[in-house]
N, C-alpha and C positions, 0 to 999 in steps of 0.2 A: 603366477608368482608375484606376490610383493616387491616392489622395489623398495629395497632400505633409504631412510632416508637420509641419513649419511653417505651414500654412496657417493663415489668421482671425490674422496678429500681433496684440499686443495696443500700440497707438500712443502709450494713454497711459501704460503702462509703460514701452514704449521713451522717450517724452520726458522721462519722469523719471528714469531711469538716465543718460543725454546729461546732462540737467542738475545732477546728484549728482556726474559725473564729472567734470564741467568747474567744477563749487565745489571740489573735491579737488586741482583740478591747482593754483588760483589759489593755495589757499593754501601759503605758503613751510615749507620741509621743515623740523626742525632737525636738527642735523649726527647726530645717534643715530637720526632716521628716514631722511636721507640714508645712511649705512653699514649700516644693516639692510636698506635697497633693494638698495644693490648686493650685498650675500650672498646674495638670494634670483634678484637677475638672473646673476650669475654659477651660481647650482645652477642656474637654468632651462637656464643653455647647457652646462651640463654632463651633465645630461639626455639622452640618447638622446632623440628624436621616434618612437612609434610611434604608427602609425594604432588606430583600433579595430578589434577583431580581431571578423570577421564571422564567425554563427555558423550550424551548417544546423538547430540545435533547439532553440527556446524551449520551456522548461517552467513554465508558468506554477501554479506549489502552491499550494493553501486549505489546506494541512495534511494531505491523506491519507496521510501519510509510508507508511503499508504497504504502500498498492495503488502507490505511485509509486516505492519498493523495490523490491517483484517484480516488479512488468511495465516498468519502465523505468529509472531511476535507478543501478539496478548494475548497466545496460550501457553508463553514459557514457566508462566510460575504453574499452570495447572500441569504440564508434563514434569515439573519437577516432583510435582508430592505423589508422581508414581515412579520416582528413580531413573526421569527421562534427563539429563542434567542438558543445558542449551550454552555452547559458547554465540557470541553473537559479534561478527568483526566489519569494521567501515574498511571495505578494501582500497576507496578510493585515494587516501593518502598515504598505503602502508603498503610497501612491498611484502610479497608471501615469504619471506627471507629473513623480515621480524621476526617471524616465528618460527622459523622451520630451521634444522629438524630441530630444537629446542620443544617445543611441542608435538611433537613426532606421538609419543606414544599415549601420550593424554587422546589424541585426535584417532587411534588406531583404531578402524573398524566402524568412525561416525559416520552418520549420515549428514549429507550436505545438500543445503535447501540455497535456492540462486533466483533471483528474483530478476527476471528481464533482463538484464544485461551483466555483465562480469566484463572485467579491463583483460585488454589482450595479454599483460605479463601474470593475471593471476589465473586466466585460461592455461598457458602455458606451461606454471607451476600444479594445476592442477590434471591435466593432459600426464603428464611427466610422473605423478605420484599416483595416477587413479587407482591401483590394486590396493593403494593404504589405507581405501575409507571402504566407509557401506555402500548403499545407494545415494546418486544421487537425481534430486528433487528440483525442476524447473518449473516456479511457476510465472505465470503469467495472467493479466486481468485486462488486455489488448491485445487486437488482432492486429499487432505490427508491421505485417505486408502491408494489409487492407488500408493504413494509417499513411503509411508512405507514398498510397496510389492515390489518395483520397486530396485532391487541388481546393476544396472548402477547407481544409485545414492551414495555418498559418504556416510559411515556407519555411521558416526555422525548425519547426516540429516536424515536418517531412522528410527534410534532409536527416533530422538526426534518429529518426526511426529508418530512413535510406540506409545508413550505415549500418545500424545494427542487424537489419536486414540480410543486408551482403554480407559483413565481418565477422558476426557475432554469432548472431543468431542459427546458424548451421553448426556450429562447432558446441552450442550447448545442446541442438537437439542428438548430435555427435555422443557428447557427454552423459546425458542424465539417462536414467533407468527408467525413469517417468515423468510425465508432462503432466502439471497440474493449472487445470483451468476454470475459470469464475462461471463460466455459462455453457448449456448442452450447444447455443449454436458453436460457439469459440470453440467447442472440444469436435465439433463438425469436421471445421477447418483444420486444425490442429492434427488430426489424424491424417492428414493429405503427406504431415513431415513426421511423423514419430507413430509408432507402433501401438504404445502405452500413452493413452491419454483417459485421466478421470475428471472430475467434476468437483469441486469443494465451491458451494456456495459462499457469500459472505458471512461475517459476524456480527453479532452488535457488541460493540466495544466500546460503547458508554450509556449512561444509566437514561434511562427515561424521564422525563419531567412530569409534574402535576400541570394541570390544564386549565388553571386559574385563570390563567391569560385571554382566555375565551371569553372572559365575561366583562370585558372591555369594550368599549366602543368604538377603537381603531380596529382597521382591520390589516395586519402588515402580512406582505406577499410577497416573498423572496425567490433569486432564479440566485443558485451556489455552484454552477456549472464554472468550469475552465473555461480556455479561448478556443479548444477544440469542439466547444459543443456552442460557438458562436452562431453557427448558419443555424440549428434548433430554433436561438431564440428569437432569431431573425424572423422565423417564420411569423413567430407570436405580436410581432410589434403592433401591425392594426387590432389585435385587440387589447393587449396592453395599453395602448391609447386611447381607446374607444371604453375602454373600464375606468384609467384616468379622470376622463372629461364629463363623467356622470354619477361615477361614485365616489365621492368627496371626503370618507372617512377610510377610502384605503391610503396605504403606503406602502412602495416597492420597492425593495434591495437590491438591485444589481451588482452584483460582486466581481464585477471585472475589471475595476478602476477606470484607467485609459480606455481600456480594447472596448469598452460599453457602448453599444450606438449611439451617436448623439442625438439621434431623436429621440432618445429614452431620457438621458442625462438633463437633457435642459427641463425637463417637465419639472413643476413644480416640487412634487411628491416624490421622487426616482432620489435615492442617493445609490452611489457608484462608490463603494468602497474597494480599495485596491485588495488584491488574491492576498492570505498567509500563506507563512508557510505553513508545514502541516502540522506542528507541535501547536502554533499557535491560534492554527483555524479550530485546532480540536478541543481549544479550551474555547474560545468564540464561539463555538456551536453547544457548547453544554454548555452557555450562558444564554443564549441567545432564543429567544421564541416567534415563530412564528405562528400564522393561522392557516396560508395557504403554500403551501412549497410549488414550483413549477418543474417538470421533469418532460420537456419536449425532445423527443426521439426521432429523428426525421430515417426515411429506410435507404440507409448507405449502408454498403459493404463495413465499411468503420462501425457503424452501431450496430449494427447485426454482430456483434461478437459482446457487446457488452451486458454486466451482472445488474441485477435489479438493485445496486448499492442506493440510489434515491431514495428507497424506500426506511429503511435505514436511515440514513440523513437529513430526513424529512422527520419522521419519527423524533429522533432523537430534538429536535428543535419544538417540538410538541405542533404539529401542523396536518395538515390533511393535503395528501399529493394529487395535482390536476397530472395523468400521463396518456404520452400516447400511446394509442390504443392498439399494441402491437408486443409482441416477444420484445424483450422480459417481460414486460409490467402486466401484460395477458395473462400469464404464466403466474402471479402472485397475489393479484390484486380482482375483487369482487367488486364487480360497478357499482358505487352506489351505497358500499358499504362500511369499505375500509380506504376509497378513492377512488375520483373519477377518472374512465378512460376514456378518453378526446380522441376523434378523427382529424387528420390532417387538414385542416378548414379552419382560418382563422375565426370565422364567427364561432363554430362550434369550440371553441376555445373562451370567446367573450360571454356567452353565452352558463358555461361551464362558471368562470368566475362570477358570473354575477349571481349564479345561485349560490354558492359557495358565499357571499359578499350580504349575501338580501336573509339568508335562511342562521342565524348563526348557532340554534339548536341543532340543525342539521350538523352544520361545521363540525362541533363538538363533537357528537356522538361519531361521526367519522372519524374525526381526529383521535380520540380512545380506540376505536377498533382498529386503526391503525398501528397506533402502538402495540395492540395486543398482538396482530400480525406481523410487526417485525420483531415482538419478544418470541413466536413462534421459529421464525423461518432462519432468522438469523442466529438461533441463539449457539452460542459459545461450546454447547458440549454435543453438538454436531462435528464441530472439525478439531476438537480432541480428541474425539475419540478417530477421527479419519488421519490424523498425524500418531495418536497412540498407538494404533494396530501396525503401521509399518517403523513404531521405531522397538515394536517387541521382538 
């Protein structure tokens, strides 16, 4: 049975609004709140009446803006022009009580998409009304246990993956009809708590560049990794250094600001620009080019759940990806082709960059098949049509 969602009125509310209202009518208007009524009832009937416009997909956001980018959010206009209509709400400042039931039947029957975490009072309003929507959609783009176990990661991101762990995160596999996950390992896992778990790869969600930049004679080499894929880069530093001290026409990005090792920072050539956020990384990266992207994977329980999104990323900056040589990047990526896969061995790393560094016809023609590869794997009407079929 649906729960109405008006149910439980609240009586001595309603008695006091009755009563408020009816002290407002007694007392007498004067003629400047008389002519200011009538301007607002005359715009009322001037107003068009439209219903509320009912939708097929609530997205209810904690903030994951990235994972709700690529796996969903920049297919809203494409499931509109099949009649899939998308509300999209920031729950973290808004109580469900905004809305509700005022939108009650606009929302009848949606399906509702939750991206990592939801706040415990909009758990609760959701728990409370679940027979008034469709299904609904949990995804996830980390293995959040594995995150919380994982001591290389910084203590502040442990603890708050800790919480949602214990708090949270039972209570949405509790909730949704299905688990949606970025990788076959992550859906591995994933099935140990939930029944229904499928697979949506990433997307490419912004345009590709022309590859003019190759015919330069810098060679710039960027690592765009978090603080979570710190210990990765750590691996790489002797030959990060060791490609420094002999090849004189690269230059490297480290995107970590602060968190950047300082034996990386002080090098001549390294700038350490601090993290954006993601609105504004993501106009930074479709301006930004490089030649060789870095994408070290070291084999932690933590990265054994993650999507080949590098590949992507790398792409999109116009560059050709050094990865290691393990699930995901196994799984996408032809040696030699469209990017080199590295063994866990710093030389076989220095090594990697210098031909990358020495051969720049090479670079190129990787860097093009790169892109042709992630216009392939990533592209955008893979996971419309995988959000299309469950919102028919």
């Amino acid at each position: 049975m649906k729960t109405s969602p008006c149910a439980e009125p609240n009586t001595a509310l309603s008695s006091g609004v009755r009563a408020s209202r009816t002290a407002r009518e007694q007392t007498p208007l004067t003629p400047r709140a008389k002519k200011a009524r009538r301007k607002r009832l005359a715009a009322l009937r001037e107003t068009p009446r439209r219903p509320y416009q009912a939708c097929r997909w609530l997205v209810l956001s904690d903030g994951a803006h990235p994972t709700e980018d690529i796996y969903f959010r920049g297919l809203i206009p494409r499931l509109a022009q099949v009649g899939q209509r998308t509300v999209y709400l920031d729950t973290r400042a808004r109580s469900p009580w905004r809305y509700w039931p005022l939108q009650a039947y606009a929302w009848r029957g949606a399906n509702v998409v939750i991206t990592r975490s939801l706040s415990a009072s909009w758990l609760d309003w959701l728990t409370r009304f679940r027979g008034w929507f469709g299904e609904i959609y949990y995804l996830l783009d980390d293995d959040l246990l594995a995150a919380a176990r994982d001591l290389s990661l910084p203590e502040e991101y442990r603890l708050r993956m800790q919480a949602l762990v214990c708090e949270i995160q039972p209570r949405l596999f509790a909730l949704a009809d299905e688990v949606v996950v970025c990788s076959e390992n992550l859906a591995t896992t994933t099935r140990q708590h939930h029944r229904r778990v499928s697979v949506l790869p990433p997307s490419l969600i912004s345009p590709l560049p022309d590859y003019s930049h190759h015919r330069g004679k810098r060679v710039e080499i960027g690592f765009h990794g978090t603080r979570a894929h710190l210990a990765d880069l750590e691996a790489l530093l002797p030959a990060i250094r060791a490609v420094h001290d002999v090849r004189s026409e690269s230059d490297f990005e480290i995107m970590l600001g602060a968190n950047a090792p300082e034996t990386l920072s002080r090098l001549d050539r390294v700038s350490c620009p601090d993290a954006r956020m993601w609105a504004d990384f993501l106009t930074y990266q479709r301006q930004r080019r490089l030649h060789i992207g870095l994408a070290p994977l070291l084999p932690t329980p933590f990265n054994r759940g993650k999507s080949w999104i590098k590949l992507l990323d790398i792409a999109v900056m116009g560059g050709v990806g050094l990865y290691s040589a393990r699930a995901p990047y196994s799984q996408v990526i032809t040696d030699g082709v469209d990017g080199l896969l590295v063994e866990d061995d710093a030389k076989a790393w220095e090594e990697a960059l210098r031909r990358l560094i020495q051969y720049p016809d090479e670079r190129e023609s990787m860097a093009r098949a790169a892109g042709r590869r992630a216009r392939e794997v990533g592209d955008p009407a893979i996971a419309e049509m995988f959000w299309r079929q469950r919102g028919e």
